[in-house]
Structures are given as C-alpha cells and as structure tokens.
C-alpha positions as CSV (number, residue, x, y, z in Angstrom):
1,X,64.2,77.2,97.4
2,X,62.9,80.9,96.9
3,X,60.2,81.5,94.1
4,X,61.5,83.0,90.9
5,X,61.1,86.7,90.8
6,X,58.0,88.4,89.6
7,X,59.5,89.9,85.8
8,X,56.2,90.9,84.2
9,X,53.2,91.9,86.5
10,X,49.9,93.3,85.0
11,X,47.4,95.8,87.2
12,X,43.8,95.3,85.6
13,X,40.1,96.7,86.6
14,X,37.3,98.7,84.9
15,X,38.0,102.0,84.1
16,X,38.2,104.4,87.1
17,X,39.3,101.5,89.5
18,X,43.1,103.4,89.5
19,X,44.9,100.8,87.2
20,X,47.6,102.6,85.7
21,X,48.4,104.9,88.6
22,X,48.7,101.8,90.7
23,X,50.9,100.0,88.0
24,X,53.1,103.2,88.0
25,X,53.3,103.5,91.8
26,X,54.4,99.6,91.9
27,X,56.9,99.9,89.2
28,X,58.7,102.9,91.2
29,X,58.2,100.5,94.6
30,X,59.7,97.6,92.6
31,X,62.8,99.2,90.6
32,X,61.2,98.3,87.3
33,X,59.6,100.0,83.9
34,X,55.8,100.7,83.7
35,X,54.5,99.6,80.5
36,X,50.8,101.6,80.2
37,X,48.1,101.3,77.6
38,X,48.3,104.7,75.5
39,X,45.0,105.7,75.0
40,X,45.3,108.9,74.0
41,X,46.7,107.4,70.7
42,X,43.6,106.2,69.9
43,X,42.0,108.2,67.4
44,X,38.3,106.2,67.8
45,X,37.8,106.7,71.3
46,X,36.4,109.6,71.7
47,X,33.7,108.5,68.7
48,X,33.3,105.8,70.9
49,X,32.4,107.9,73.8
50,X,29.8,110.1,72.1
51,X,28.2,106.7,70.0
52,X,29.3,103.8,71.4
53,X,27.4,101.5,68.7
54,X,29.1,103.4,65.7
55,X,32.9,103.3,67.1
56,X,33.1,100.3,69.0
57,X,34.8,98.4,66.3
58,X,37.3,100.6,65.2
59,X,38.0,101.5,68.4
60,X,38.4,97.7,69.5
61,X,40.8,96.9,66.6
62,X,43.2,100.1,67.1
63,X,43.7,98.5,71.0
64,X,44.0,95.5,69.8
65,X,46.3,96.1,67.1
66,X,48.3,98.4,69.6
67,X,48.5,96.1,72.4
68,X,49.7,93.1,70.5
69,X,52.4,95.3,69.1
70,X,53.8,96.9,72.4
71,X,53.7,93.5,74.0
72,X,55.3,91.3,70.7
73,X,58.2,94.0,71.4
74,X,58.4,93.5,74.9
75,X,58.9,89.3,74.0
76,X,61.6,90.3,71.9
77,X,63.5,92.7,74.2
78,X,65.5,92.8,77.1
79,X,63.3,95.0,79.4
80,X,62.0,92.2,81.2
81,X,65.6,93.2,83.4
82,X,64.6,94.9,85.4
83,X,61.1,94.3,85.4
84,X,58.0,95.3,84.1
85,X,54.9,96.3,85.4
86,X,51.9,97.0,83.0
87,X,47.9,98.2,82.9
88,X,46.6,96.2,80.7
89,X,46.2,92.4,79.9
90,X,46.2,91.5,76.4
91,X,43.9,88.5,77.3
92,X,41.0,91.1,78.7
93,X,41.0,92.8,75.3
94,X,38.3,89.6,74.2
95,X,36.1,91.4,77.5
96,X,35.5,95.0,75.8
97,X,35.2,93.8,72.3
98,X,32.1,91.2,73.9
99,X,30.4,93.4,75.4
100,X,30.7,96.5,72.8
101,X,30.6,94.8,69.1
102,X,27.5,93.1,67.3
103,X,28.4,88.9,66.5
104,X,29.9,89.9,62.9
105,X,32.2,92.6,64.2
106,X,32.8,90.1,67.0
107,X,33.6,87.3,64.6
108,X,36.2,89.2,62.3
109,X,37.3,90.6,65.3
110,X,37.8,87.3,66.9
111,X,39.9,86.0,63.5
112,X,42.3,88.9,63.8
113,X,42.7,87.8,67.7
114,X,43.8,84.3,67.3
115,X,46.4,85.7,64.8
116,X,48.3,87.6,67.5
117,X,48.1,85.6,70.6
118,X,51.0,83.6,69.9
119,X,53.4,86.5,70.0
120,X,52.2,87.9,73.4
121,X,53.7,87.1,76.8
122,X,51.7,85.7,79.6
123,X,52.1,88.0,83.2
124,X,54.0,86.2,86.3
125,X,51.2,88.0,88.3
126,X,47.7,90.0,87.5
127,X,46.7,92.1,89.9
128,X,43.2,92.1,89.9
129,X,41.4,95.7,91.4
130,X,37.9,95.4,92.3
131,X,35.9,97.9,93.4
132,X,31.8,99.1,93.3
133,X,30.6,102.3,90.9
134,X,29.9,104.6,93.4
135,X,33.9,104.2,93.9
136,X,34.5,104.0,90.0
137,X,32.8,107.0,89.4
138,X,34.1,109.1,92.8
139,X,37.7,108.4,91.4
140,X,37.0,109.2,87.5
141,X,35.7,112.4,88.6
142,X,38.6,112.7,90.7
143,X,41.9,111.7,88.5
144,X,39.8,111.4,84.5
145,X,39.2,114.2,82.3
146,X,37.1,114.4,79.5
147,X,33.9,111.9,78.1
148,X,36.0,109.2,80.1
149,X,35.0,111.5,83.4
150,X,31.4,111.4,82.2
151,X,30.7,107.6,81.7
152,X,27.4,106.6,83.3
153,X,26.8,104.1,86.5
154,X,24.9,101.5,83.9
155,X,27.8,101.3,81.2
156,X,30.1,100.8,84.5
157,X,28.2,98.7,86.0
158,X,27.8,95.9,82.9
159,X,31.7,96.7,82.5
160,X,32.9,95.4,86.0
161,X,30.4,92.4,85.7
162,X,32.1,91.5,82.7
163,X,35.2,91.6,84.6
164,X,33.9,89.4,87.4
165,X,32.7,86.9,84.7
166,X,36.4,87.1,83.0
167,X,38.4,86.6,85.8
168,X,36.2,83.7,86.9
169,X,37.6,81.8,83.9
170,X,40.8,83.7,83.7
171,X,43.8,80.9,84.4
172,X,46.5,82.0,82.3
173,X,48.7,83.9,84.9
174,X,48.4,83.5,88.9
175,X,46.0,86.2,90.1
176,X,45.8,88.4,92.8
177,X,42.0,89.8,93.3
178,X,42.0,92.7,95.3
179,X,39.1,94.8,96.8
180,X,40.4,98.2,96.8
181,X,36.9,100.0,97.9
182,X,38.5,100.8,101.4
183,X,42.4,100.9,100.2
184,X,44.4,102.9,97.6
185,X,47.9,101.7,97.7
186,X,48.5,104.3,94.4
187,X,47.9,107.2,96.7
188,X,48.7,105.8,100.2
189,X,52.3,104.3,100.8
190,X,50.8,101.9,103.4
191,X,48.2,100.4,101.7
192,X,51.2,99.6,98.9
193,X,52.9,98.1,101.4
194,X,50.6,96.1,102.0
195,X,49.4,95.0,99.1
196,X,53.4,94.1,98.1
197,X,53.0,91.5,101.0
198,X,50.5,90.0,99.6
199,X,51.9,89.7,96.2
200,X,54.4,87.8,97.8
201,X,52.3,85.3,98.6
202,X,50.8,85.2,95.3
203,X,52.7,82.6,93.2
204,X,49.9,80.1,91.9
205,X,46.2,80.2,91.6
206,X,44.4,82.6,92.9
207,X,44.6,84.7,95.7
208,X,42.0,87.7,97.7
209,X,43.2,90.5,99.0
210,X,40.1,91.8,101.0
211,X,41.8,94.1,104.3
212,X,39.9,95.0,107.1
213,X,39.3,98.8,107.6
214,X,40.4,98.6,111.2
215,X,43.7,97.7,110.5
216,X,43.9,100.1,107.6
C-alpha cells in the first residue's frame, strides 16, 4: 500500500537558514503552491529590529494574528490540490514570542494563542533546516536586506537554541531535521534532489538528514 501523499509540507529554521527560498524551490520541484510568511506586512518589525524590548509584543501579535488567518483560510479552501508547501509553522510562533516578551506579555499573549489553534492545520511533513551562525549570518548577508542583514551572532545564537529545544518536543507533524551547513538544495538542484529522497522516507517520527560532503 503506498503512503498518502505529502498535501501540506512546512520548511522551518532561524532566520537566515534559507527557509522560504527552500519552500519556494520545493513547491516548483513538487507541482504545488508556496504559502510564505509576509513579513514585510508587518508594520512592527522594523521597531523590533532597532528595540527589540519595546516591539516585541506588537510585533508577536501582528504574526500571530496573520498566521492564524492565512492558515484558517487554507483549512477552508481547496488549495491543498495541488499541494502546498509553506515557511512557517504556526506551532513555532509560541518559540519567538518565549524568547522576546516579558511573562505578562507572554501570558495575554498565550490566551490569544489557545483561541486560534483549533482552526489551524497540522503539516504532513516539517522540514526542519539546521545550520551554525557563522552560516546564518554568511547567508543573511548574502540573500537579506535591511536591519534583518544586520542581526548579531548572540540574538542568533539564543534563536537556533530555542529551535533545538522546540523541535525536541515538537510531535505534532513527522519531521525531517536537516543539517544544511554543507548543502543548499534552494540554490543547488542536486542537493534538492536529494533532500526529496529523503522526504520520502519521512512519513512518521522523526527523521536526520545529515549528508556527507564527499558525496555532495
């Protein structure tokens, strides 16, 4: 009997790691619809660049807000034919707002959370994309633009520990976790092809995707 077909697969990762150009690449690879986080929209972020501690919480609760409302559409629609492959996972949203807001902000924040989880749909696959700062910060410079280009090695640093400790606990969806220090299957056709394979494989728990650079 062959496995159902992967419908809704998320890319996630800090910020530089090459999430959405990944989820983008795949979707093209895959015949499906990218569905990316639109952060441009948000009109806190750059406040949240220059002073983290004063726009952290708006910032959180226009993401969270947005998030919950592109994916309570996507429940309700038919784009799930063909498929759909996003950048962000609405269950990580609970990771930035931990490590940016004080425990009120935190607390209304988490009351607003437990309101919209019931209306979001849970990935057939996360593709997990690990990767060390020195790399986070070689491709921010490379592909970001703006204070996002500028973010500093100890904000990054506490950012994809957090992500460690949230995919640790993460059960929700099968996950792939992938180190992509030597490989960048958004830029490099191979490497996608390689990483396809392995998201073939996939299907429950949790799987590492950790290739050797000799056979790269």
């Amino acid at each position: 009997m062959s496995e159902p077909a992967l419908e809704y697969v998320v890319v996630e990762g800090p910020i530089g790691v090459g999430k959405s150009r990944l989820a983008e690449r795949l979707a093209e690879r895959l015949g499906g619809e990218t569905l990316l986080e639109r952060s441009h929209e948000n009109p806190f972020l750059e406040r949240f660049y220059r002073n983290p501690r004063e726009g952290a919480f708006p910032t959180q609760l226009f993401f969270l807000m947005q998030r919950a409302e592109v994916l309570g559409r996507l429940r309700q629609s038919d784009l799930f034919v063909p498929r759909v492959v996003g950048d962000f996972l609405f269950a990580k949203d609970r990771l930035f707002a931990e490590l940016n807001l004080d425990a009120n902000e935190f607390d209304l924040y988490e009351k607003v959370w437990q309101t919209l989880v019931p209306s979001v749909p849970v990935p057939d696959l996360v593709i997990y994309l690990q990767a060390p700062v020195e790399v986070l910060q070689a491709r921010l410079r490379r592909y970001a633009s703006g204070a996002e280009a500028r973010l500093d090695a100890d904000y990054l640093e506490r950012l994809a520990g957090a992500y460690v400790d949230f995919f640790h606990h993460y059960s929700e969806s099968p996950v792939l976790i992938v180190n992509s220090a030597a490989i960048d299957p958004a830029d490099d056709p191979a490497h996608l092809d390689l990483l396809v394979e392995e998201m073939a494989r996939a299907r429950t728990g949790r799987h590492y995707f950790n290739p050797d650079k000799s056979v790269l």
